[in-house]
Steps between C-alpha positions, in 0.01 A plus 500: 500500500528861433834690458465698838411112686789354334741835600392494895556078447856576404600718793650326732410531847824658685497780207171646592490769684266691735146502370524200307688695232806362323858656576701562193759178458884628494686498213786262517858597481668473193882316532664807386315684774608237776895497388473840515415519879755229533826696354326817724565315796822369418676831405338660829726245710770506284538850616487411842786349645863485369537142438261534218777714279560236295316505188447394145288575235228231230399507193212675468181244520222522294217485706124368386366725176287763599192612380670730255712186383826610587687304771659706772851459586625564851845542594557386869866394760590219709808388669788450234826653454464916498510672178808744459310815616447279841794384526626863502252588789644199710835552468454834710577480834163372674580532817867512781695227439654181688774644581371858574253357764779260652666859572219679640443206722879516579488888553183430719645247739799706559287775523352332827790306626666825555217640658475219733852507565475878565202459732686193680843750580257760639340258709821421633610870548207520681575206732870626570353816580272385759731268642722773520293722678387237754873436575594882610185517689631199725768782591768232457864649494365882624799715668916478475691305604918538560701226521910378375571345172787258447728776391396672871342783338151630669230469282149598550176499265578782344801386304302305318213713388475545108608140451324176497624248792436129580546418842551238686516396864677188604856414698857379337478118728187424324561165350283500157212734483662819548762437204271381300250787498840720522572321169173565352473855536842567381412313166160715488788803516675353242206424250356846536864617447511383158255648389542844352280798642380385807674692817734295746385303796690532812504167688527485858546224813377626869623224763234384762771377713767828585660251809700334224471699147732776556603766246824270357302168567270659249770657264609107466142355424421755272781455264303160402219664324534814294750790532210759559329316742540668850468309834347723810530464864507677793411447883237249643206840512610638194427127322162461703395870388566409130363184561173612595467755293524221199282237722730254463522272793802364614609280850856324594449170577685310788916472477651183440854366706672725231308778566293471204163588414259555193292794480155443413365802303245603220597433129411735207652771294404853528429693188536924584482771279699792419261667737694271726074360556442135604345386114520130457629185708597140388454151667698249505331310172566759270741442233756786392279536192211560656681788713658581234180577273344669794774761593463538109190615525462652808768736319272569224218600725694729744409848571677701764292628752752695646523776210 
């Protein structure tokens, strides 16, 4: 065969290209040339992310001889223990500490417990308010009223404006309830008396039943309780006028052999202000705390709207 037969005969197939005509065959990488691309890569990701910091250096390797004869040495890292000059660059500070982000995170919770606490009081300002407002608009304890106390002294409305009063309407022959919501609201006196700042609170006992609960028969229940408390009465329309104005509902039942009876009336205590205005009442299931922490707070909120 001829040298050109014997050159097409040696081209293989998948290296000719378009035309029949041989494409140029690549020239193989050398070693050195494929470590090379190999320490590229590594050093590109071990300047990526931190938790490649910790590197050593190797002995230079002597790669393959090149054409020239000389070997090349390269000088590449891996993960060892850091030289000094690292070991300078990870002792600084890399970042906040345990204990610094435990704080934050402390800082940040309290951060929005008070502002949920803060949001939560509003809230309940808010409430009070518009209970409040609901209350005088049911026009409950509007006008005077004049009536005795147990000393025999008149006493209308009036005296009491520019203090806070409890009331309480009930009769001296009542066999439990009456002393024992008498009882309470004398100890809600007493616990708002101790503590320092907050004005007095004048506590006071209206009879529903004037046949029987006259001035001294008051003077001797009254004694019982607390030494401020005063005990009201008056004639049969001068009890049904206060009466109403106050709704409280009250009826004698029927009399016994000993002439007896037991007044059935309405149970709560009255909450006014020192606008001597109707502002809060109590049931019967409230506990002298409860009052307690809502005169408390009622005195927080007032306003005059008299000034």
């Amino acid at each position: 065969m001829t040298g050109d037969r014997i050159r097409r005969l040696g081209t293989a197939p998948s290296e000719r290209g378009r035309g029949g005509r041989a494409r140029p065959r690549r020239k193989p990488r050398l070693p050195h040339e494929r470590l090379n691309r190999s320490i590229r890569s590594m050093l590109l990701l071990a300047r990526a992310p931190k938790a490649w910091h910790r590197l050593f250096q190797l002995k230079p390797l002597a790669l393959p001889g090149t054409p020239g004869g000389k070997a090349q040495h390269v000088r590449y890292q891996a993960f060892s223990t850091p030289g000094p000059a690292e070991t300078g660059r990870q002792d600084q500070p890399q970042g906040p500490g345990l204990r610094t982000r435990l704080l934050v995170t402390a800082l940040i919770g309290a951060g929005l417990g008070g502002a949920w606490l803060a949001m939560r009081a509003e809230k309940e300002r808010w409430r009070q308010q518009q209970r409040t407002e609901a209350l005088r608009q049911a026009a409950v304890g509007q006008g005077d009223f004049s009536l005795l106390d147990h000393r025999g002294q008149v006493r209308c409305k009036a005296d009491f404006r520019g203090q806070w009063v409890l009331l309480y309407f009930g009769f001296t022959h009542c066999p439990d309830i009456c002393p024992d919501e008498l009882e309470k609201l004398v100890q809600v006196v007493r616990q708002l008396e101790a503590e320092p700042g907050l004005p007095p609170v004048q506590p006071l006992f209206i009879t529903v039943d004037p046949e029987r609960d006259t001035v001294a028969a008051m003077a001797r229940y009254v004694q019982d309780f607390h030494p401020r408390l005063l005990g009201l009465t008056g004639s049969a329309e001068q009890i049904a006028q206060v009466s109403r104005s106050y709704r409280v509902y009250y009826s004698a039942g029927p009399k016994d052999e000993d002439q007896d009876y037991i007044v059935d009336h309405s149970i709560a205590i009255y909450l006014l202000s020192p606008d001597g205005l109707f502002t809060d009442y109590y049931s019967r299931g409230r506990s002298a705390e409860q009052i307690t922490d809502s005169v408390r707070r009622h005195m927080a909120a007032f306003r005059s709207v008299l000034r």
